[in-house]
N, C-alpha and C positions, 0 to 999 in steps of 0.2 A: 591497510586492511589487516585484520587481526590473522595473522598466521594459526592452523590449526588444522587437523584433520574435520572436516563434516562427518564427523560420528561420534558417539558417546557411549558409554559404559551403561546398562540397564542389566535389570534382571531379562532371564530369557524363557519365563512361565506361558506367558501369553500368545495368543497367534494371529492371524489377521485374518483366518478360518471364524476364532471366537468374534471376532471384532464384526464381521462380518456376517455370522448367523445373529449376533443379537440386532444389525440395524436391520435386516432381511425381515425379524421376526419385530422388532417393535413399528417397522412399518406396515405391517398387515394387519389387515382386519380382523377386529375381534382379539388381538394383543395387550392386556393389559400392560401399559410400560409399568408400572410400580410392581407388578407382581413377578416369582422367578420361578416360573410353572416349570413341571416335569416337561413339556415342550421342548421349550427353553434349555434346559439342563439336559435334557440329552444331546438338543445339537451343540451347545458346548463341546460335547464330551467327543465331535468327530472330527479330531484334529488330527487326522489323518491328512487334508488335503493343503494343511499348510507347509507340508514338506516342499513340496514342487513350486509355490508360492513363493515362501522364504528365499531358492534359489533364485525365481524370477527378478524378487527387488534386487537382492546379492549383481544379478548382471546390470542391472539398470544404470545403477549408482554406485562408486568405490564406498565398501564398506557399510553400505544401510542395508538393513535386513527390517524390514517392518513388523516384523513381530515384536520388534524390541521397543517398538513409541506405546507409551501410554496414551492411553484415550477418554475422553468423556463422551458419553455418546447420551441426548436428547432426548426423554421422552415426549410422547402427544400430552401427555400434563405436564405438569412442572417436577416431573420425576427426571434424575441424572442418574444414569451406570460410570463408575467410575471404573477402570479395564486396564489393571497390568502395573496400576502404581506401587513402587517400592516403600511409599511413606504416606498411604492415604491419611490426609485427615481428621480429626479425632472425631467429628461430625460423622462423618462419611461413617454406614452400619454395612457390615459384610452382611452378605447377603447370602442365607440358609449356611448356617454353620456347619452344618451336617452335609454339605453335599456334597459328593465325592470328584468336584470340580478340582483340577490341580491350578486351573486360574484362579484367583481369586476376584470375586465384584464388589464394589463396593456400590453403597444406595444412597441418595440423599438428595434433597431439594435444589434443582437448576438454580436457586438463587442465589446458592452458597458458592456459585462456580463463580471464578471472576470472569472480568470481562474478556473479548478478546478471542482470536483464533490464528495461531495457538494462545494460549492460556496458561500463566505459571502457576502450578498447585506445588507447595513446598516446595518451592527452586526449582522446578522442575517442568519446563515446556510441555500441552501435550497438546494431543491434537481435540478438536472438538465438533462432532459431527450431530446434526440433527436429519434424521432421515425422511422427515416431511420434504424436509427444502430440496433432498441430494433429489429426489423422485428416481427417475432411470440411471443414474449416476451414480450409485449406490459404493459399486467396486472403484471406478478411479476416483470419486468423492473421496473415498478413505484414503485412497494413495495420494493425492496431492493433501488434505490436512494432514496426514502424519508425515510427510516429507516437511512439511512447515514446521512441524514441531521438533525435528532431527536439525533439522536447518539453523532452527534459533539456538536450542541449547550447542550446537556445536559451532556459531559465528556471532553469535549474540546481539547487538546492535546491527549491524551487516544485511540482519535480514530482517529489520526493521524498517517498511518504506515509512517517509514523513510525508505531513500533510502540507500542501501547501495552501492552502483554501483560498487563494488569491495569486495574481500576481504573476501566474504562469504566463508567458509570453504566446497570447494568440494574436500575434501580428500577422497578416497574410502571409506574409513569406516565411513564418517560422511553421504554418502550417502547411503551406506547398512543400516545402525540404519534408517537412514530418511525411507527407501523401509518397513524394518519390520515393525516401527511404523504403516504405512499404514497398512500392513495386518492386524495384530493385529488390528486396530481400524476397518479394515471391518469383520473381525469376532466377532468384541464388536455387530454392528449394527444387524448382522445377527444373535447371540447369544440366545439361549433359555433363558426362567427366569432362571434355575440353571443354569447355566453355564455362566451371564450378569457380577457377581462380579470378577469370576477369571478375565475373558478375559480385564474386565477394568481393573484389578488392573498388569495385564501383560505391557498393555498399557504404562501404566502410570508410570511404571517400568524404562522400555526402553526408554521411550524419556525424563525420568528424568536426566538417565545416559548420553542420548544421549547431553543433552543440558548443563550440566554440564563439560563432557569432551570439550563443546564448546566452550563455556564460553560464559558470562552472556549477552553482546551487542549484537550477533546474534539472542541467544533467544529472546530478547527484540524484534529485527527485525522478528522474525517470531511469538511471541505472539501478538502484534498490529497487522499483518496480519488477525490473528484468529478472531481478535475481530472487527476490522476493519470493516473487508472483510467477513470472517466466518458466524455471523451470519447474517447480511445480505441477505445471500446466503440462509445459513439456513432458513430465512422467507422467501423466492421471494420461495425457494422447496417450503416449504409447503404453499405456495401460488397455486401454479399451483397442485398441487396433492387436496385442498381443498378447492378454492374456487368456483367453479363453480355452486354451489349451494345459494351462495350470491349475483349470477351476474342475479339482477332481474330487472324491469321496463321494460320499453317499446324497451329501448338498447342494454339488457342486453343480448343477447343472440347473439348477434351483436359481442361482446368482448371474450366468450367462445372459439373461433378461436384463442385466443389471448394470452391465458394462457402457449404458449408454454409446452414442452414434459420434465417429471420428470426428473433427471439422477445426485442428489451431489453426489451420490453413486459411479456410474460410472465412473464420473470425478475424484473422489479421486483415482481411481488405475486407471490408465490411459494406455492401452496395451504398450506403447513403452513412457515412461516415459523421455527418454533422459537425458543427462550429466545437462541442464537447465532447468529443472525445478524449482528447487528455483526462479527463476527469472519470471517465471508466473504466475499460478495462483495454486500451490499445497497448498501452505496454505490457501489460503480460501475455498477447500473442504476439506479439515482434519478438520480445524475451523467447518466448516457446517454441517458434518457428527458427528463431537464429541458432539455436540450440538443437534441432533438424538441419540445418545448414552445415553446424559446424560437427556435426557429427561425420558428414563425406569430409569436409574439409580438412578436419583436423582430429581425427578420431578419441587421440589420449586429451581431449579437451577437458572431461569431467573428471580425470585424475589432477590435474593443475587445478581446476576449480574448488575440488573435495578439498584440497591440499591447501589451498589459499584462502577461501572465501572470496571467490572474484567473480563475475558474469560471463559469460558467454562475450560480451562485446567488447569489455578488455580484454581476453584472450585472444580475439581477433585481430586487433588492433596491435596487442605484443605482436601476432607472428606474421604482420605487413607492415612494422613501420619501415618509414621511408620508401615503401614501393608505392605509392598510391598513384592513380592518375587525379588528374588535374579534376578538380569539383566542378570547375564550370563548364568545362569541356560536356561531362556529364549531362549537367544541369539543362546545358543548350540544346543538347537531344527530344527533351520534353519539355521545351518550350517553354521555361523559367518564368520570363517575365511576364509571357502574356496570363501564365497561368496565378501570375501574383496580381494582376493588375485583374485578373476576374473575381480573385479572394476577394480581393480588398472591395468592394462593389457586392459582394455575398456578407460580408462581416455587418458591413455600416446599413444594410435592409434588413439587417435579422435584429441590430438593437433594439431595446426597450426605451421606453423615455428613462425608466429609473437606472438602466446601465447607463446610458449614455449622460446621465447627470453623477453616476458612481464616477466614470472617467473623468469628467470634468472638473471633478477634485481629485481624483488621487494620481492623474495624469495631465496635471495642468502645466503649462507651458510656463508660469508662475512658478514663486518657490512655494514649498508644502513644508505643511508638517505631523512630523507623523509617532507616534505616540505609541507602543507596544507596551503591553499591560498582561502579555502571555507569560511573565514568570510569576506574576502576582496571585494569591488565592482566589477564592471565589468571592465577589464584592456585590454589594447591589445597588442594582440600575434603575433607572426610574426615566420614563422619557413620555411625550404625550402621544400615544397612536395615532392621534389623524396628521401627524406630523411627519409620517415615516413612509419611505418607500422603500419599498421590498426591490430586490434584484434575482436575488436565488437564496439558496438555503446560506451562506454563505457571506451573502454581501447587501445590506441596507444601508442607507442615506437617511440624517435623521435632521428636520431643517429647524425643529422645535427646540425645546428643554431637552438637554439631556446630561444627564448627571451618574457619576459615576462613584461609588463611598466604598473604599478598601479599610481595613483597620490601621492602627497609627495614622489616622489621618489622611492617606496617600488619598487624591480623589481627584478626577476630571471632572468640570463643567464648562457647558457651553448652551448660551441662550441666545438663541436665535440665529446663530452661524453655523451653515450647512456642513455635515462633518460625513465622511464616508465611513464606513462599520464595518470593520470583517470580524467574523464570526467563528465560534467551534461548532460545539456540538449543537446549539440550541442560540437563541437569542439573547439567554443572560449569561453565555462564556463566550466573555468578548477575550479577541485577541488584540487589536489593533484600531485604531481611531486615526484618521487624517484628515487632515483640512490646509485650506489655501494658511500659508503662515501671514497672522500680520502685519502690519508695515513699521506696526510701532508696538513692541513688547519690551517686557523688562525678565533678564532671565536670573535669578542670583542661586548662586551653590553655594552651601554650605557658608551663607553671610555674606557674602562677596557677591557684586552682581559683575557677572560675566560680559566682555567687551564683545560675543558674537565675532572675532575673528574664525576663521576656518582651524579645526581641528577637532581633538576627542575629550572630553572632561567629563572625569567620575568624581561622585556626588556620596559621601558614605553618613551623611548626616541630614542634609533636606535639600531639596527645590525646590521653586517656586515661581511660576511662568505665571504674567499676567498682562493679559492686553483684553483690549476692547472682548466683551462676548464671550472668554476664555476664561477659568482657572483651571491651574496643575497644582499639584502639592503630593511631594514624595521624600521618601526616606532614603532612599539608594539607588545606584543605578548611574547612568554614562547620558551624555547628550553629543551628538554629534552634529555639528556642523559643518556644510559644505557649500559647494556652491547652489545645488538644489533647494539646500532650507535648511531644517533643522530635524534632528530624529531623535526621540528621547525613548532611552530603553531603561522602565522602571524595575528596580528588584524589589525584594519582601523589606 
């Protein structure tokens, strides 16, 4: 992990008072968001009440003071207030030159804003709030985006979760361990002082084992969650449970409506949890909640964390290893197997015909193969719709044509042989293609046809796979071979 203080160097004009009367004010009625009315510009001007504020984040967190993140903040058109930037963009119009605001705003069409939350505007993370969406949320809405955006420019990748859009291990028993860790961590939160070390050290037992039998890239995918997401969350809770006694000035009481209603608790064990959860938002209340945990536990937690870029769960983990109890000793408590052997019986009634033919290739007991096409540009696709099953936003099977045209020639097809489809954002950002492998293919790199023993072979001038139903053809790029099949990972 990238060593570094979680804090950064800002101008220190702006305040989280301003930041705050303007989403207060462009979510009320009758607000024109493009316009900067006398309204408007005098509550700017009562930045009186971010005195007691600024202290509040100061104890939160080592070193963030939230008056120091830039903001984009949303309007109900396609208008954007840009709020506290040292380098707005040339686009971006200050807004009323004359006004004797010491913040400065800047104005300009949401569509010039990039994607993302946070969002880089000239190098520079910020946070990005729309106050339709935040509704009662208003004040800890703004504390967790501007913690995301202190977060990323001071860890950079670190607090970047990745997507996995496939592939995450819902086998019953990775989600039983996933179900116990929950409890166990709500019995850490609710735990007396004697009884605060077992139950972490149970904790942390179980989702060692658990992430261990996982293996290492999923954890990666759900500890950047934690960290990401987690504490975040973590500060926007104890936002709304303690600030309301910092919400002073003449507005200030105006925004107490605003703090939205307690609940990382609740959210962490969620009554009817479902098969998808990984896919929303379970780790960022385990993150948030373990972060309330180790707060009794281990109080200087978030100086190690500010200081490192690390989660909550590796800190934990630093300050028990080697005391753990035994995982199954735990496990046996709640009833492990019976309660996997009910999963398993819940998983296989809840499929789809189109999942359970997605699994049928990309989890065949056969060798596969499997084709990643996620470093390559945008290419186009062409396949026949009534061809296609749908699985989720995510994941289609396609049993028809389908055909894949990158530049320089690089191009998948396959007619008539069922191929599984993971997806990005859309149906034509393909990330990966698999199907059953051949029995009978010819693979040649760069001139030379390859003898298919097991190992790694990069390819920096072409490939070209061809069997029954199939063509590949690429410019660059590695293929691997194993005992499962074959994996071909194309570059530009």
């Amino acid at each position: 992990h990238k060593e570094g203080h979680m804090s950064a160097e800002y101008p220190r004009p702006a305040s989280l008072f301003t930041l705050l009367t303007v989403l207060f004010l462009l979510a009320s009625p009758g607000t024109p968001a493009s316009a900067m009315d006398a309204a408007t510009e005098g509550a700017l001007l009562k930045r009186e009440a971010v005195l007691d504020m600024a202290e509040f984040t100061e104890g939160l967190w080592p070193s963030w003071d939230i008056s120091e993140i830039p903001c984009a903040v949303r309007g109900p058109d396609s208008s954007c207030y840009l709020i506290n930037h040292p380098r707005p963009p040339a686009h971006f119009e200050r807004v009323r030159e004359d006004t004797p605001l010491r913040t400065a705003v800047y104005l300009a069409d949401a569509a010039d804003l990039p994607s993302g939350n946070p969002c880089v505007v000239e190098g520079l993370a910020i946070a990005v709030l729309d106050p339709s969406a935040l509704g009662e949320e208003i004040v800890p809405g703004a504390f967790e985006a501007a913690f995301r955006a202190h977060g990323s420019n001071a860890c950079g990748e670190d607090m970047i979760p990745f997507e996995l859009l496939s592939g995450y291990p819902i086998d019953a028993w990775n989600l039983v361990l996933a179900d116990i860790e929950c409890r166990l961590l709500h019995r850490a939160v609710l735990a007396s002082d004697d009884s605060l070390d077992l139950c972490a050290r149970e904790f942390a037992s179980v989702r060692k084992h658990r992430r261990l039998r996982m293996g290492g890239r999923y954890g990666e995918f759900e500890r950047r969650i934690e960290f990401a997401d987690g504490i975040p969350a973590y500060l926007a809770e104890r936002c709304r449970r303690e600030a309301e006694p910092h919400l002073r000035g003449r507005f200030g009481s105006r925004l107490e409506d605003a703090l939205g209603q307690p609940g990382a608790l609740e959210r962490c064990v969620p009554e009817s949890p479902g098969l998808d959860w990984y896919r929303g938002e379970r780790f960022k209340w385990t993150g948030a909640v373990l972060c309330r945990v180790m707060d009794r536990f281990y109080p200087d937690w978030k100086a190690e964390a500010a200081r490192g870029c690390l989660d909550p769960s590796e800190l934990l983990s630093a300050r028990l290893r080697g005391s753990l109890p035994p995982a199954r000793g735990v496990l046996d408590r709640f009833g492990y197997e019976e309660l996997v052997s009910s999963m398993t019986t819940t998983i296989e009634e809840s499929k789809t015909d189109a999942e359970r033919l997605f699994e049928s290739i990309a989890r065949s007991d056969g060798q596969t193969m499997s084709i990643s096409t996620r470093l390559l540009s945008s290419g186009e696709i062409s396949f026949d719709p009534s061809r296609v099953e749908r699985v989720d936003d995510h994941r289609e099977v396609h049993t028809g044509i389908f055909k894949v045209e990158y530049s320089g020639g690089t191009h998948f097809h396959s007619m008539g042989v069922p191929v599984a489809v993971v997806l990005g954002n859309d149906r034509f950002d393909l990330r990966t293609v698999i199907l059953e492998a051949p029995e009978e293919l010819t693979l040649v790199l760069d001139g030379e046809e390859l003898d298919l023993t097991e190992g790694v072979y990069e390819f920096a001038r072409s490939l070209s796979v061809t069997a029954e139903g199939i063509s590949v053809e690429a410019t660059a790029g590695a293929v691997m071979v194993g005992a499962s099949g074959y994996s071909l990972i194309l570059h530009r």
